[in-house]
N, CA, C, O and CB atoms as a CASP TS submission, in Angstrom:
PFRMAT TS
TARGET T0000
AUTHOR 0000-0000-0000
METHOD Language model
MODEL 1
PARENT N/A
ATOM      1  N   UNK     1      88.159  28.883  15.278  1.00  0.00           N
ATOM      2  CA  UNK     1      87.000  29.271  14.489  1.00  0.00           C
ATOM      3  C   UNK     1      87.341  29.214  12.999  1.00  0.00           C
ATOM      4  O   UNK     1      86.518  28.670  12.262  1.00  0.00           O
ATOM      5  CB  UNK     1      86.521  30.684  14.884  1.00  0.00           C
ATOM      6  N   UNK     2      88.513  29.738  12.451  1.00  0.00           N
ATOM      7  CA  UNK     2      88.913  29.790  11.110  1.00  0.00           C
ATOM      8  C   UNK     2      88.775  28.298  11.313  1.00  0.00           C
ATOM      9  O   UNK     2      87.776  27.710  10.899  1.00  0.00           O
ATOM     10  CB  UNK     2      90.376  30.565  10.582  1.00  0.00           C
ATOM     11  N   UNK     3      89.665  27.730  11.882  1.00  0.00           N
ATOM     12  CA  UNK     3      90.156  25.896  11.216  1.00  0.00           C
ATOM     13  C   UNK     3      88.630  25.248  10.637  1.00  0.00           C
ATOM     14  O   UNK     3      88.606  24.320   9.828  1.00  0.00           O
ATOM     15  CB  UNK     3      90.892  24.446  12.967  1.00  0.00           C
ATOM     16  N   UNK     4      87.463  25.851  11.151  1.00  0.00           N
ATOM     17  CA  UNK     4      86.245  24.836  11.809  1.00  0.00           C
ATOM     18  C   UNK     4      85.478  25.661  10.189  1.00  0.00           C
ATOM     19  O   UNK     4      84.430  25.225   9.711  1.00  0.00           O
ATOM     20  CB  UNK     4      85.326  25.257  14.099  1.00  0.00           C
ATOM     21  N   UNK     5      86.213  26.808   9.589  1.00  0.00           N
ATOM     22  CA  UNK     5      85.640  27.493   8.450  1.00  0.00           C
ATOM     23  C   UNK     5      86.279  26.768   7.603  1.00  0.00           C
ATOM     24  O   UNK     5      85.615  26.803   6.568  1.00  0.00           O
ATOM     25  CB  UNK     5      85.789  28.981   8.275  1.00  0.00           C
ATOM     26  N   UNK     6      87.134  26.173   7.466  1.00  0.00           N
ATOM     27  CA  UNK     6      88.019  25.845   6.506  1.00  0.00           C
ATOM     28  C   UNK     6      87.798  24.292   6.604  1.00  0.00           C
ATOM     29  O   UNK     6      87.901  23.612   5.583  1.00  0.00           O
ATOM     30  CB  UNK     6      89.529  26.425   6.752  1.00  0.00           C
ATOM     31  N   UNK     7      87.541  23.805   7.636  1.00  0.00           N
ATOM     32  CA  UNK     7      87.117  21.920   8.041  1.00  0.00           C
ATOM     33  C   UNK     7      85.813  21.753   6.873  1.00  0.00           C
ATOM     34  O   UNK     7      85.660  20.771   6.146  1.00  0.00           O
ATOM     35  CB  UNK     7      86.258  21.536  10.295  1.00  0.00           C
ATOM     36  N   UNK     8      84.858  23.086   6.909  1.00  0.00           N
ATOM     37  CA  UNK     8      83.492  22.878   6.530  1.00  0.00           C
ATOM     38  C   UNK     8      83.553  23.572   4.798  1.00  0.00           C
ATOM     39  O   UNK     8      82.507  23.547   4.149  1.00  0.00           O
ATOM     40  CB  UNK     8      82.320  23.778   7.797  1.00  0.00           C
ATOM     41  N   UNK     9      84.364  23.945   4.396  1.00  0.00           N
ATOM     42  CA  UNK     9      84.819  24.525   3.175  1.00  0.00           C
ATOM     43  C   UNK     9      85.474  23.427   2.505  1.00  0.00           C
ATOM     44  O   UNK     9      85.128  23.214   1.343  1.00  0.00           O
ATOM     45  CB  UNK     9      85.732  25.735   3.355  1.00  0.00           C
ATOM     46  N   UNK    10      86.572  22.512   3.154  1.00  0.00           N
ATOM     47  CA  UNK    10      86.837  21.248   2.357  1.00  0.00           C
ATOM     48  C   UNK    10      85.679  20.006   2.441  1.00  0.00           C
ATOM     49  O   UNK    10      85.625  19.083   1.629  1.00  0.00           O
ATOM     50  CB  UNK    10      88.253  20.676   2.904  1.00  0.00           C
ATOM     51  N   UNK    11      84.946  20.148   3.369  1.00  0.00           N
ATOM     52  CA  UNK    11      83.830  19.103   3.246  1.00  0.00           C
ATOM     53  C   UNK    11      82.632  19.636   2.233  1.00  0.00           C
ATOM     54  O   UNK    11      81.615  19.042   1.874  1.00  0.00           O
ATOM     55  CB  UNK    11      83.189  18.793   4.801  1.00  0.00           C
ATOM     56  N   UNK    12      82.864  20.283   2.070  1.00  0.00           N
ATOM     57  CA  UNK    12      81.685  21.220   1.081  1.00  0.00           C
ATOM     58  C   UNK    12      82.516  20.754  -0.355  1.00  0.00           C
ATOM     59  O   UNK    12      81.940  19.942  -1.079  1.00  0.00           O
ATOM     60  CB  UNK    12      81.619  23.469   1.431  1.00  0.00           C
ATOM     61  N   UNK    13      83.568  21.154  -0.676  1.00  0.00           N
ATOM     62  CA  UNK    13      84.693  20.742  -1.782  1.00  0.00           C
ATOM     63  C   UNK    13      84.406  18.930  -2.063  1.00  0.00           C
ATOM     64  O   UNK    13      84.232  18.330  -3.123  1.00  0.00           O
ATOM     65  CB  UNK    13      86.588  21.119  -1.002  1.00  0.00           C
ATOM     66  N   UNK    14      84.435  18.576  -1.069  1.00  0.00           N
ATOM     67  CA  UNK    14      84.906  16.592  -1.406  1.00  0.00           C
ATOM     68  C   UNK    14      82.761  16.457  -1.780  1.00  0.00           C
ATOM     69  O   UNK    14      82.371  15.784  -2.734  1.00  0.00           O
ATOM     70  CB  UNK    14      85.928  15.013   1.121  1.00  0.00           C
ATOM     71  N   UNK    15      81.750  17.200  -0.853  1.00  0.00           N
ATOM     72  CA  UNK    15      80.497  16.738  -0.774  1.00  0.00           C
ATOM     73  C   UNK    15      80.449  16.968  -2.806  1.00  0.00           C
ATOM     74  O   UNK    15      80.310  16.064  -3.630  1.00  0.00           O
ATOM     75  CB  UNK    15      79.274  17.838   0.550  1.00  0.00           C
ATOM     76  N   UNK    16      80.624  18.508  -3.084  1.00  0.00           N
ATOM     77  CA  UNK    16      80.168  18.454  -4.193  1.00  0.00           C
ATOM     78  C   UNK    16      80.878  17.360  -5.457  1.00  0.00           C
ATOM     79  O   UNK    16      80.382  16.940  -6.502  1.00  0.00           O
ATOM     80  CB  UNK    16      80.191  19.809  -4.454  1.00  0.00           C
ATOM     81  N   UNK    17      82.253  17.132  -4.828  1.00  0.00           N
ATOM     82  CA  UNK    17      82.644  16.399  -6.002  1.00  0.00           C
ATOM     83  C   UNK    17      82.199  14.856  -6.134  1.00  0.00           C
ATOM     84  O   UNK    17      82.455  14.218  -7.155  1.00  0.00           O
ATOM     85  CB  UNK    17      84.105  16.483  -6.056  1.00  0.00           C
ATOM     86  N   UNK    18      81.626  14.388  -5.211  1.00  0.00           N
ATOM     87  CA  UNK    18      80.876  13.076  -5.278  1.00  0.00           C
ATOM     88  C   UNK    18      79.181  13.278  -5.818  1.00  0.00           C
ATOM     89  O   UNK    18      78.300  12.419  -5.840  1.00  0.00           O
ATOM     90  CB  UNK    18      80.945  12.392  -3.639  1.00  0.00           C
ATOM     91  N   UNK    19      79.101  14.792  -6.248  1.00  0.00           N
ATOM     92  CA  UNK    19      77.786  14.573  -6.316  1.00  0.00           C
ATOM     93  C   UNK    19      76.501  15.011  -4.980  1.00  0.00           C
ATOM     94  O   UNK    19      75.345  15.131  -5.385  1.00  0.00           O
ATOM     95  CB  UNK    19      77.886  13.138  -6.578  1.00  0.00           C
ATOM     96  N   UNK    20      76.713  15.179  -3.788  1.00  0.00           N
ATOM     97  CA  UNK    20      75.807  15.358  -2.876  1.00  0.00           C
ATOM     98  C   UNK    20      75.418  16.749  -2.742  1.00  0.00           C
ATOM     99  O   UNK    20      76.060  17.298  -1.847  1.00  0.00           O
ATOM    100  CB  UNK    20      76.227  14.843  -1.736  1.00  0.00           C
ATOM    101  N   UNK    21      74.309  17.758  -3.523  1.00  0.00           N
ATOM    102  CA  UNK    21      74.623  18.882  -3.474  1.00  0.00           C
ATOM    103  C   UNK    21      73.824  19.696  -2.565  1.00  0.00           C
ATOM    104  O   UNK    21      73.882  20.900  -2.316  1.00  0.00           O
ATOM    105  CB  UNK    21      74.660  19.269  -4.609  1.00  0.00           C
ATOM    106  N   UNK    22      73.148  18.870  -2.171  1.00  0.00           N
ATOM    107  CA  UNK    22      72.132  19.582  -0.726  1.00  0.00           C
ATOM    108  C   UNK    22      73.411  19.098   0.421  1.00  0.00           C
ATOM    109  O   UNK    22      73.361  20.028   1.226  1.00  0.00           O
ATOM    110  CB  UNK    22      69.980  18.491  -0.281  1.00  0.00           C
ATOM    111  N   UNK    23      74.260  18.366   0.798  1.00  0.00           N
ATOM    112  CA  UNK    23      75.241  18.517   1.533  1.00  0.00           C
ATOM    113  C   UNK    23      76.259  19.587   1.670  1.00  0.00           C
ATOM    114  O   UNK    23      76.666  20.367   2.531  1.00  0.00           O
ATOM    115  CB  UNK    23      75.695  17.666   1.354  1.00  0.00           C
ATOM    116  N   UNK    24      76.513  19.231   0.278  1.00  0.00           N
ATOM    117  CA  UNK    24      78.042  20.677   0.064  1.00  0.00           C
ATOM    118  C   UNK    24      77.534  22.387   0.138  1.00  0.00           C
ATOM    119  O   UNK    24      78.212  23.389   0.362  1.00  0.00           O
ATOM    120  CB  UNK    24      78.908  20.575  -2.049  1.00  0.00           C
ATOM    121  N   UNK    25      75.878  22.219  -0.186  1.00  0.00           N
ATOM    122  CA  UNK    25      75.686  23.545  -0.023  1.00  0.00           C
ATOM    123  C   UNK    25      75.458  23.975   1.289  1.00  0.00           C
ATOM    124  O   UNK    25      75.922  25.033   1.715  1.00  0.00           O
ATOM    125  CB  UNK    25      74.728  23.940  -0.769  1.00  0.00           C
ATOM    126  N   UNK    26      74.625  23.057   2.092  1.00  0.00           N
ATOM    127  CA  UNK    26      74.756  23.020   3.572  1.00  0.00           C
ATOM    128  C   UNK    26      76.366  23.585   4.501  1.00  0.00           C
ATOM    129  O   UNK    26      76.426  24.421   5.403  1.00  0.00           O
ATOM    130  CB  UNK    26      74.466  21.377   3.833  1.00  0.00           C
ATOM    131  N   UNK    27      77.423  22.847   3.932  1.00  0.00           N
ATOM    132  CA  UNK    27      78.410  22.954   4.401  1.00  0.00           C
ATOM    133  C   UNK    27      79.172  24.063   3.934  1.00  0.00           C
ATOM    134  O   UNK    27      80.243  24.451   4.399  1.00  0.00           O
ATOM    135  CB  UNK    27      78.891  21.937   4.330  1.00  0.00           C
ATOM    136  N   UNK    28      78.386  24.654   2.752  1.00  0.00           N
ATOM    137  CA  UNK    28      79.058  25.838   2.187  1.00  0.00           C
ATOM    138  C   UNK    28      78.688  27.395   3.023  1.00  0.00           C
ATOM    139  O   UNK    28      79.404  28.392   3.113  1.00  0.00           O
ATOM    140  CB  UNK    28      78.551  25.874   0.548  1.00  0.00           C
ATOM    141  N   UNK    29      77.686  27.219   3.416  1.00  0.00           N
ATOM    142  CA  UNK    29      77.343  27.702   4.148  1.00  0.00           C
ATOM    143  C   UNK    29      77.569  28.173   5.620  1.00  0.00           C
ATOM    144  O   UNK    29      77.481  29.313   6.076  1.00  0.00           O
ATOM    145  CB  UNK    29      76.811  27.331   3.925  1.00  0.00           C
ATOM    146  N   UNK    30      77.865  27.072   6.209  1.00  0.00           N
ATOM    147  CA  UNK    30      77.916  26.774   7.431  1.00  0.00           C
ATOM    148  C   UNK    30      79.703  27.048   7.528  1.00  0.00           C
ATOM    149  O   UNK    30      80.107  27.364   8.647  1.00  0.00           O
ATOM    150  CB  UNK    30      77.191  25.188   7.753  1.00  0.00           C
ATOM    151  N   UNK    31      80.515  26.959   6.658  1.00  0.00           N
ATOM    152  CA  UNK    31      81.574  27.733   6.184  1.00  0.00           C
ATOM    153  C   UNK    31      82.378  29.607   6.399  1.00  0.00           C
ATOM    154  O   UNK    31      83.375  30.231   6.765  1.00  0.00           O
ATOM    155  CB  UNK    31      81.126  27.514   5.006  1.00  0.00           C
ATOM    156  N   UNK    32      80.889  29.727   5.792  1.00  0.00           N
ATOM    157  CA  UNK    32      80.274  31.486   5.274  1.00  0.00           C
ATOM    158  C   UNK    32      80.266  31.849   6.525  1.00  0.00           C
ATOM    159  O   UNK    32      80.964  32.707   7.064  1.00  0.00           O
ATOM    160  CB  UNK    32      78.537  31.837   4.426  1.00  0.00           C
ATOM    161  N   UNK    33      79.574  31.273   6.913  1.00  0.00           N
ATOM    162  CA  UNK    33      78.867  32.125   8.728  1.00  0.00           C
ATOM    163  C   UNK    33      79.978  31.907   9.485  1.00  0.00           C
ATOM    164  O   UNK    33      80.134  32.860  10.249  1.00  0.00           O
ATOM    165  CB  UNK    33      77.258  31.239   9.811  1.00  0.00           C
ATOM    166  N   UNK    34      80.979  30.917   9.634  1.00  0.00           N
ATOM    167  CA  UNK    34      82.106  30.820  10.650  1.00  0.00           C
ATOM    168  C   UNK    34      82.864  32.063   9.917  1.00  0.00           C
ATOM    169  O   UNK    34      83.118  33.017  10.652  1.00  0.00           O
ATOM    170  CB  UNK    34      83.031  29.163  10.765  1.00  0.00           C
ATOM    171  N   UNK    35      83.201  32.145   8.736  1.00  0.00           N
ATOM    172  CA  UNK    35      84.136  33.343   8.549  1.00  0.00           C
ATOM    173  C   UNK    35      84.110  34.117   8.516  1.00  0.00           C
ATOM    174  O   UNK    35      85.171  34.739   8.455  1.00  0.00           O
ATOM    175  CB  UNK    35      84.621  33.585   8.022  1.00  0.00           C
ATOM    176  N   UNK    36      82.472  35.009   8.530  1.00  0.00           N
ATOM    177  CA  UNK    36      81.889  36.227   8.656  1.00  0.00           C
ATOM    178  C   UNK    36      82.665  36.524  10.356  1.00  0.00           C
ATOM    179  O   UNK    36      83.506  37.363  10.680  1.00  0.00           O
ATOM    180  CB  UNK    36      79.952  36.123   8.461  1.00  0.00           C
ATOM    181  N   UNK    37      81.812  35.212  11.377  1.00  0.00           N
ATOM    182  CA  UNK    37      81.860  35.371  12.682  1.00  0.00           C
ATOM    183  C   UNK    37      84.058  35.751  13.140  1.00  0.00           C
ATOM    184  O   UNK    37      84.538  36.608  13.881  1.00  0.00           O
ATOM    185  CB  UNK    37      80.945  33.599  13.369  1.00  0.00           C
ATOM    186  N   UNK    38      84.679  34.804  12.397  1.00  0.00           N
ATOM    187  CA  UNK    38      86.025  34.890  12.550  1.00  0.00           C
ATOM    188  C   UNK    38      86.608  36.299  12.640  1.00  0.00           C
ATOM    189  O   UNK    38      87.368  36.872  13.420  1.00  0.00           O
ATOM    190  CB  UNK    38      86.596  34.195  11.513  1.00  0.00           C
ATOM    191  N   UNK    39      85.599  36.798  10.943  1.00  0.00           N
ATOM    192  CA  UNK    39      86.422  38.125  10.543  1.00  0.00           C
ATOM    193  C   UNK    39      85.641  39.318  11.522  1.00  0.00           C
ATOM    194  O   UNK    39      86.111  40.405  11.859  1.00  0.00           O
ATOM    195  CB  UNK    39      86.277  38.522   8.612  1.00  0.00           C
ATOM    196  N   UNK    40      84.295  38.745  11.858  1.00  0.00           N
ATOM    197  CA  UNK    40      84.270  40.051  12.844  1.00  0.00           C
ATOM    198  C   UNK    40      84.907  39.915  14.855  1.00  0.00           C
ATOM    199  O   UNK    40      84.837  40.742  15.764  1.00  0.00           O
ATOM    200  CB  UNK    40      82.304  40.473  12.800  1.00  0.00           C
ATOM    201  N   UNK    41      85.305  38.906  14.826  1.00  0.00           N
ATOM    202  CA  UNK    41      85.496  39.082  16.062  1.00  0.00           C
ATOM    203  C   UNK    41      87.067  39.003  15.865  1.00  0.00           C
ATOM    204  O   UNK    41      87.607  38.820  16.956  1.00  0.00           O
ATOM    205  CB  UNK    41      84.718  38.071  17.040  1.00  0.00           C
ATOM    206  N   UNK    42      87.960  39.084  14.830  1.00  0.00           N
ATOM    207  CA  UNK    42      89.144  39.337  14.606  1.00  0.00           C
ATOM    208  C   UNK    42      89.405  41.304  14.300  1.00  0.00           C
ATOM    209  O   UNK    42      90.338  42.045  14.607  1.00  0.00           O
ATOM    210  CB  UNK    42      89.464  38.240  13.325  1.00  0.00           C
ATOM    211  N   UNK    43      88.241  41.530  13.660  1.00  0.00           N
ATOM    212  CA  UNK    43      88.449  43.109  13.909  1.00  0.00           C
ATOM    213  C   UNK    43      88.164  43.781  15.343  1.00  0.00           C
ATOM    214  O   UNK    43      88.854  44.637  15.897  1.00  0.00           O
ATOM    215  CB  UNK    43      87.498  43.858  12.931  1.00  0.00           C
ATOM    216  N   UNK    44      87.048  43.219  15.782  1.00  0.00           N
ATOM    217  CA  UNK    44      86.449  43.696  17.452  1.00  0.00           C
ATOM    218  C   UNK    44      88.220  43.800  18.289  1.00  0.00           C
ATOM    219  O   UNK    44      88.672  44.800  18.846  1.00  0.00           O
ATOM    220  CB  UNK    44      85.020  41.896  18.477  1.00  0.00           C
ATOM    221  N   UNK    45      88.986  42.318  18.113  1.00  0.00           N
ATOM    222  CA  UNK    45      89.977  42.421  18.915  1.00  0.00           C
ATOM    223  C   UNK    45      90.943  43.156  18.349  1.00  0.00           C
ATOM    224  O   UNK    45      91.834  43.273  19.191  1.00  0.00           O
ATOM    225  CB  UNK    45      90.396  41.304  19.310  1.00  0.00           C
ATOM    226  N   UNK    46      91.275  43.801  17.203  1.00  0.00           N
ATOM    227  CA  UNK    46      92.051  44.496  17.117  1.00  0.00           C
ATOM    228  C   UNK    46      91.370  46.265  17.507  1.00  0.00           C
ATOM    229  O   UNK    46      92.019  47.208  17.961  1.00  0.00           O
ATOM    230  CB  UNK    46      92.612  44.077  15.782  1.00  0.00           C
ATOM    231  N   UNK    47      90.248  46.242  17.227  1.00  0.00           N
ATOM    232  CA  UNK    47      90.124  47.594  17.828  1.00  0.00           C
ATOM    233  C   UNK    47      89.719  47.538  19.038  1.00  0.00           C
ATOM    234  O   UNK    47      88.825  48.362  19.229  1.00  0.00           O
ATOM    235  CB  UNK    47      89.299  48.447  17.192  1.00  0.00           C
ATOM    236  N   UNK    48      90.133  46.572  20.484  1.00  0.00           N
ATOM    237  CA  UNK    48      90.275  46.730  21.954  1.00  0.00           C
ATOM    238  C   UNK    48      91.882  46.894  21.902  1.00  0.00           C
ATOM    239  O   UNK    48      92.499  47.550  22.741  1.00  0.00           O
ATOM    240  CB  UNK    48      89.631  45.350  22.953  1.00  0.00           C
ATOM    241  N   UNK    49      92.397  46.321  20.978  1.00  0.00           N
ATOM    242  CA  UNK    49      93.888  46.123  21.353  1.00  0.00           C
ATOM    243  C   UNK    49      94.329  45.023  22.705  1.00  0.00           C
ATOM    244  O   UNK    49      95.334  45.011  23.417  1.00  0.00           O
ATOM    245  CB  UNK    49      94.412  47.684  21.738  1.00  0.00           C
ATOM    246  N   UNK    50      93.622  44.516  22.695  1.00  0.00           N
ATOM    247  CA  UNK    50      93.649  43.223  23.397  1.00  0.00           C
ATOM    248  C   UNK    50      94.684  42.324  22.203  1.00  0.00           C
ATOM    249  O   UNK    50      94.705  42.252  20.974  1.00  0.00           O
ATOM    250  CB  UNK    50      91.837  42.533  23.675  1.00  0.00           C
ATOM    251  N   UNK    51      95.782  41.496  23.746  1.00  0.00           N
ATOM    252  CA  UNK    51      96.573  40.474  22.901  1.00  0.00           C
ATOM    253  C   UNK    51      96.057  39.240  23.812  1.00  0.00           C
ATOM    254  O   UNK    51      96.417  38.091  23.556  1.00  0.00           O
ATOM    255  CB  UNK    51      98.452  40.726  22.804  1.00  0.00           C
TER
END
């Protein structure tokens, strides 16, 4: 889930530097929401204490 936040965070990086900014913001986005989702289901598993 992080890698797929960070895949869409450098495609957001290369979209804006060519100029495409309805792309990079798309992807900036779509970024945001994977790492919200990462960071909350990375706290959920630490407070089951599940490894």
């Amino acid at each position: 889930m992080l890698n797929n936040a960070v895949l869409f965070l450098i495609i957001a990086i290369v979209a804006a530097f060519f100029g495409f900014g309805g792309v990079a913001g798309v992807a900036a986005t779509i970024a945001k929401v994977l790492f919200v989702i990462f960071l909350i289901l990375f706290v959920v598993s630490l407070v089951t204490g599940r490894r």
